[in-house]
C-alpha positions in Angstrom: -26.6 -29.3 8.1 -30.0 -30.0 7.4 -32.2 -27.9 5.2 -34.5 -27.4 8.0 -31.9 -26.0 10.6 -30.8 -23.2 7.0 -34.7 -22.1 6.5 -35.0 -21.4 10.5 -34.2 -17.6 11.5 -32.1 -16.6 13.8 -34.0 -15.4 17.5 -32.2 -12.3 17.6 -30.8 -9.9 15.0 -26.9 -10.1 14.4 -26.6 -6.0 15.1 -28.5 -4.0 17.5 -28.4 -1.2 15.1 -29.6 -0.3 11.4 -27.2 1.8 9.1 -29.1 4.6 7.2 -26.6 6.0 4.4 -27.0 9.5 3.5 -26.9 11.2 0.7 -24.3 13.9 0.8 -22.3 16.2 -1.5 -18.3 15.3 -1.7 -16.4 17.2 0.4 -13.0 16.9 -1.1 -12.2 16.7 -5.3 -11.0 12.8 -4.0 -14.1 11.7 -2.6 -15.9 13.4 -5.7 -13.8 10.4 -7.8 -14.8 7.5 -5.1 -17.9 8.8 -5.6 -18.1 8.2 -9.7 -15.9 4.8 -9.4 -18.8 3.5 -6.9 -21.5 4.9 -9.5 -19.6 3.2 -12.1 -19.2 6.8 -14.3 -15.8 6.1 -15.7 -16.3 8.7 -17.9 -16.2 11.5 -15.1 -13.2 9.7 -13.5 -11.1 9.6 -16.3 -12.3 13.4 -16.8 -11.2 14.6 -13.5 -8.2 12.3 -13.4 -7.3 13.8 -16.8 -7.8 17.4 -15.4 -5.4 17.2 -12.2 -2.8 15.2 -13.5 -1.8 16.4 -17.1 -1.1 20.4 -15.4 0.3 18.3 -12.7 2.6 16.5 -14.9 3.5 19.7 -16.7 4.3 21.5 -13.3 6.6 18.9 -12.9 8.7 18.3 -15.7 8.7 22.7 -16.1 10.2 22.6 -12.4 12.8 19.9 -12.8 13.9 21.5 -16.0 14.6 24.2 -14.8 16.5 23.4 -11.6 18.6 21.3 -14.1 19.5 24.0 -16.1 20.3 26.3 -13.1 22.5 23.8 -12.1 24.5 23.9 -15.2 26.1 20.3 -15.0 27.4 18.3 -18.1 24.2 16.5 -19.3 25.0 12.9 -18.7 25.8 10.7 -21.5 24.8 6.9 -22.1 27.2 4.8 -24.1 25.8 1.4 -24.9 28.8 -1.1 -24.6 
């Protein structure tokens, strides 16, 4: 193409429409993290990610413990061979 047919502008506009973003408050605690990865505040991700999943992790391994111990099964045993 030649540079004159790049400088020209186009007769029309691509879209009919403009976008106008607003600014609004997060609804959910996931949107609150979008939020801070698009602002580029690592800090408060790793805060909030730190916050819901270490009890979360907790929970977990507190309830699987102790539906394995109600269960009273042998504990399996690993022989390396």
């Amino acid at each position: 193409m030649p540079a004159s047919a790049m400088n020209m502008k186009a007769k029309r506009p691509l879209f009919d429409f403009t976008a106008v973003e607003v600014d609004k408050a997060p609804v959910t605690l996931v949107q609150a993290v979008f939020q801070r990865i698009r602002n580029k505040d690592f800090g408060g991700v790793f805060l909030s990610l730190l916050l819901i999943l270490v009890p979360s992790g907790f929970a977990v391994f507190f309830v699987r413990d102790r539906y394995h111990r109600r269960r009273g099964g042998e504990p399996i045993q690993l022989t390396l061979g």
